[in-house]
C-alpha positions as CSV (number, residue, x, y, z in Angstrom):
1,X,106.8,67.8,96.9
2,X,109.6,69.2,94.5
3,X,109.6,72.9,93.7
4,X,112.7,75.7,91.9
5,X,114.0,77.9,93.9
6,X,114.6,81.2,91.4
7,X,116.4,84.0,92.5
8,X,116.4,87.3,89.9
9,X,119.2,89.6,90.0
10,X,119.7,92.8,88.0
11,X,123.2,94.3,88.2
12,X,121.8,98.2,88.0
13,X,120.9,99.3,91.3
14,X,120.4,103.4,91.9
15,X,121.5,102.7,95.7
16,X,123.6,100.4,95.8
17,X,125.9,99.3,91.8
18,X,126.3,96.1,90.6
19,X,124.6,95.1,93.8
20,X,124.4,91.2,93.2
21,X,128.5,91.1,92.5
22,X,128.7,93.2,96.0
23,X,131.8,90.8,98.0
24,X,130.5,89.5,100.7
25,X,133.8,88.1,102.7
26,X,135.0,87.0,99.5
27,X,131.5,85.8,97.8
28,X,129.9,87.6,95.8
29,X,126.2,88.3,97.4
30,X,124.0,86.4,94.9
31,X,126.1,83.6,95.3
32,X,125.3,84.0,99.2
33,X,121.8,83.9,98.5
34,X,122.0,81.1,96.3
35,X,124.1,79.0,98.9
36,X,121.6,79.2,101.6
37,X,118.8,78.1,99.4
38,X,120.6,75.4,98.3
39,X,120.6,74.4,102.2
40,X,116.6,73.9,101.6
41,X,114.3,71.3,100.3
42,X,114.1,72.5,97.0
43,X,115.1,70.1,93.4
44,X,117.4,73.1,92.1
45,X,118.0,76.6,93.2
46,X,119.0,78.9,89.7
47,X,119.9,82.4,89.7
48,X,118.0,84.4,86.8
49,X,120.4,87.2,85.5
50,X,120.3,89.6,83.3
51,X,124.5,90.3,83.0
52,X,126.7,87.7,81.5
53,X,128.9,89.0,84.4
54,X,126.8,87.2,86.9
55,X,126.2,84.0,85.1
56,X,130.3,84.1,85.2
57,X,130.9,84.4,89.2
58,X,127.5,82.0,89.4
59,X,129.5,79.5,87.2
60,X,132.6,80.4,89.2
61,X,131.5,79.2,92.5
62,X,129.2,76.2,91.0
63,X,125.7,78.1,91.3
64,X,123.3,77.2,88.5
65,X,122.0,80.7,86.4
66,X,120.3,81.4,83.3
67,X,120.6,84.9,81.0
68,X,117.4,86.3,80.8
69,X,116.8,89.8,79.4
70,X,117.9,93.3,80.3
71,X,114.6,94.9,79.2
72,X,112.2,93.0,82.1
73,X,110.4,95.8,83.9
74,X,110.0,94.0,87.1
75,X,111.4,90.8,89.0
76,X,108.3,89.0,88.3
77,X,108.8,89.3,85.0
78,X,112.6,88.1,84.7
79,X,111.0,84.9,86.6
80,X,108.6,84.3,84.0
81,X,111.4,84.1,81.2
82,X,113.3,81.7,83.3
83,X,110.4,79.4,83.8
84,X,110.3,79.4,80.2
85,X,114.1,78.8,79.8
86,X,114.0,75.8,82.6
87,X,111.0,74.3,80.5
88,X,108.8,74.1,83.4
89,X,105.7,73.0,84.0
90,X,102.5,75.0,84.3
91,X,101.5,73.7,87.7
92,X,105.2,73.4,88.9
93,X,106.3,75.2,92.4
94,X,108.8,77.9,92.1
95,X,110.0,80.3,95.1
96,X,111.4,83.3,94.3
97,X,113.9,84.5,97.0
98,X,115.4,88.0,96.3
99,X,118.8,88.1,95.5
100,X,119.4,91.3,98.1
101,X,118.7,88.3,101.0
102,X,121.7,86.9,101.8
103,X,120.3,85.6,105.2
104,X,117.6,84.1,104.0
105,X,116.5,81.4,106.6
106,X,116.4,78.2,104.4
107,X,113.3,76.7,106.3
108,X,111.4,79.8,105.5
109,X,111.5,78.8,102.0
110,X,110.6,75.2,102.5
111,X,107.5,77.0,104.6
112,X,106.7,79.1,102.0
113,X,106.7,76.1,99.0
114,X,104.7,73.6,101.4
115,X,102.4,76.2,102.0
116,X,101.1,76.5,98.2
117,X,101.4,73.0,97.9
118,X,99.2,72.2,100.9
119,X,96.6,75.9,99.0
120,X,95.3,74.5,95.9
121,X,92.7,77.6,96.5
122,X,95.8,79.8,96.2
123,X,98.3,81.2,93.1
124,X,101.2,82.8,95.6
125,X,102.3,81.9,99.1
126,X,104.5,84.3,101.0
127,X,105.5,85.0,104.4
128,X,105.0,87.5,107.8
129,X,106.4,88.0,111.2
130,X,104.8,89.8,114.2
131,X,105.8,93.2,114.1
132,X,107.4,94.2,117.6
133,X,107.2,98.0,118.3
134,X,105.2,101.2,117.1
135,X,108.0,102.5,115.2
136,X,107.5,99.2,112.8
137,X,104.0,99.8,112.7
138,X,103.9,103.3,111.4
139,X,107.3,102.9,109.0
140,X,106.2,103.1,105.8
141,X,108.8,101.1,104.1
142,X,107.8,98.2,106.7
143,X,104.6,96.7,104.9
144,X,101.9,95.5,107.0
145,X,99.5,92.6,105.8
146,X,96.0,91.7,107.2
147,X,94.7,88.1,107.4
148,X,91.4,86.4,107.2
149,X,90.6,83.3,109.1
150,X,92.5,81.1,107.0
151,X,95.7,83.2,107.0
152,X,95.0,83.8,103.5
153,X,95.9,87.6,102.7
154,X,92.9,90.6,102.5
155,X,95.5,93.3,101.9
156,X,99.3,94.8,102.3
157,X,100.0,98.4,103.0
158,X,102.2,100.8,103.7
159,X,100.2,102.4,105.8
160,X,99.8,100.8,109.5
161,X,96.8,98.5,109.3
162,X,94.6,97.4,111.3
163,X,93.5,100.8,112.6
164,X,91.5,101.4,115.6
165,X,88.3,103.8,114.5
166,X,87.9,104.6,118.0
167,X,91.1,106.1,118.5
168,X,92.2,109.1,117.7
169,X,96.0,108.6,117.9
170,X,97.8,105.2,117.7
171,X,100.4,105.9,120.0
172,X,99.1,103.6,122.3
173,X,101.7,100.2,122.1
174,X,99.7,98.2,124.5
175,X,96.5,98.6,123.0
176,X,97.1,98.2,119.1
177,X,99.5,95.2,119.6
178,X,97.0,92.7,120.8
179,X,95.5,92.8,117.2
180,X,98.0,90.8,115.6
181,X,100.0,93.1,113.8
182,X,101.9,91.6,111.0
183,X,104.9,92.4,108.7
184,X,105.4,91.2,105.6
185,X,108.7,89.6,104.6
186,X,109.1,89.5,101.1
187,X,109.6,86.2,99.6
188,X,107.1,84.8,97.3
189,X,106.1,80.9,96.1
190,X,104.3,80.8,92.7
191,X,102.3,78.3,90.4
192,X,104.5,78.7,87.4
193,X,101.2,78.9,84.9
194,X,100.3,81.7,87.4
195,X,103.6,83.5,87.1
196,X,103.9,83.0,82.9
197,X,100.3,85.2,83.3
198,X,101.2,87.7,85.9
199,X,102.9,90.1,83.4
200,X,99.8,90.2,81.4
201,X,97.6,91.4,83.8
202,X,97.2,95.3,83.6
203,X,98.8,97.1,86.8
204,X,95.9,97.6,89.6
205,X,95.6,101.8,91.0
206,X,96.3,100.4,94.0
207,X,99.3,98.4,93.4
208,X,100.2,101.8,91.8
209,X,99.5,103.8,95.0
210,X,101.5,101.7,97.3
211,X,104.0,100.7,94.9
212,X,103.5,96.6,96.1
213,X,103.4,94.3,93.3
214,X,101.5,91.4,95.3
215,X,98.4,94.0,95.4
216,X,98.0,93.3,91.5
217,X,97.1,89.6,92.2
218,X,94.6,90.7,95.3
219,X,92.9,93.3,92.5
220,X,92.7,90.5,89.9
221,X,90.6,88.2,92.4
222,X,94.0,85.9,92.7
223,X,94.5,84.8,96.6
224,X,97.6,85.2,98.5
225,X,98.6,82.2,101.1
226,X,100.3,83.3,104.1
227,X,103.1,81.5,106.5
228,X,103.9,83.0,110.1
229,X,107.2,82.8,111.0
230,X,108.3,83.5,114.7
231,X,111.8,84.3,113.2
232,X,112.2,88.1,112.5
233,X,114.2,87.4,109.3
234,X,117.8,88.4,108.4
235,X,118.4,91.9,107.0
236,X,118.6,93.0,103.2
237,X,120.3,95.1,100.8
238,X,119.8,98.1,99.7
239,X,122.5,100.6,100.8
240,X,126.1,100.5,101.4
241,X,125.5,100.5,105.5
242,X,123.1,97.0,104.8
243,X,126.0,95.6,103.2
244,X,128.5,96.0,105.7
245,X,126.2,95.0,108.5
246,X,126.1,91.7,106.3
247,X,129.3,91.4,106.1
248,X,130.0,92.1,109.9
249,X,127.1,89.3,110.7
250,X,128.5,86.8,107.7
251,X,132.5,87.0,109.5
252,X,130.9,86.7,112.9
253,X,129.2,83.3,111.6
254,X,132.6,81.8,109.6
């Protein structure tokens, strides 16, 4: 199996500016990202930019990365233009790891490519992890995915699913964690023909209600193959206190 690992990065970020140059004990963090892919199984790992300033420190610190354009509305969409720039294939494997992850756990993106690989039946692959607590379950930026039989996704939410009809509260740990209860860690393998269409399909209500992309493809009758992990992974960034916990974890690791 061969697949691309793609990572997208915008420099404007309303939380956190010029987030992918962000130093990260000396590296800047897209770089970071891009380092630990390379550590996977994947033929190339390319950074899709949209700022000749980040194809410069990609170059810099010998990281593949193509110019894409500053007008793409969404992450999916800056991957689609790459696919196009790398001259891909339509049935070619592609991963897209987000450049905020500069912990991403290399195997999880082997997992994730193998996965679609192994899910002809499928367009996307992604990941989950048991969620541990109740505050998890009911924190609306932690989405929650349900499986069918074949750990092939029925539906993500912000909301904490599985309910229990008969209950009137969930406050009850011990009885609502023997479902199952799964997060959803956001990285993403793709048919490339699949992700050149994506864009085109019109936005689904309730991909606009939840404000989750991936609900677009459930709408559309596309299916969603999911990998559990047993590793809880690594944190993200979004805000300046994310950043230096990274950088804290990142010195303690040198």
């Amino acid at each position: 199996m061969g697949f691309t690992v793609l990572i997208p990065a915008r420099l404007g970020s309303s939380r956190l500016p010029n987030k992918p140059l962000a130093d990260i004990n000396g590296v800047p963090m897209v770089v970071r990202v891009a380092q630990r892919a390379l550590k996977s199984s994947a033929l190339r790992t390319v950074v899709a930019a949209d700022s000749p300033q980040i194809i410069e420190q990609c170059t810099r610190f010998g990281v593949q990365a193509v110019l894409t354009r500053v007008n793409h509305l969404s992450g999916s969409d800056r991957l689609a233009e790459a696919c196009t720039l790398l001259g891909l294939a339509e049935d070619a494997i592609v991963v897209n790891v987000q450049g905020d992850e500069p912990m991403i756990d290399p195997a999880l993106i082997d997992f994730v490519a193998g996965l679609l690989e192994s899910r002809q039946d499928c367009a996307v692959s992604t990941a989950a992890c048991r969620i541990k607590d109740m505050a998890e379950f009911l924190n609306p930026n932690v989405v929650k995915v349900v499986l069918d039989a074949r750990n092939t996704a029925l539906y993500f939410s912000r909301a904490p699913i599985p309910a229990q009809r008969d209950k009137k509260s969930t406050a009850d740990w011990n009885d609502v964690s023997q479902m199952g209860l799964l997060r959803h860690v956001g990285i993403y393998g793709y048919r490339v023909g699949f992700l050149r269409q994506f864009p085109q399909l019109a936005q689904a209500p309730i991909e606009q209600l939840e404000s989750l992309e991936q609900l677009r493809a459930l709408w559309h009758g596309y299916r969603i193959a999911v990998h559990i992990t047993d590793q809880v992974p690594g944190p993200g960034v979004d805000t300046q206190e994310e950043l230096e916990q990274v950088r804290r974890l990142t010195a303690d690791r040198a």
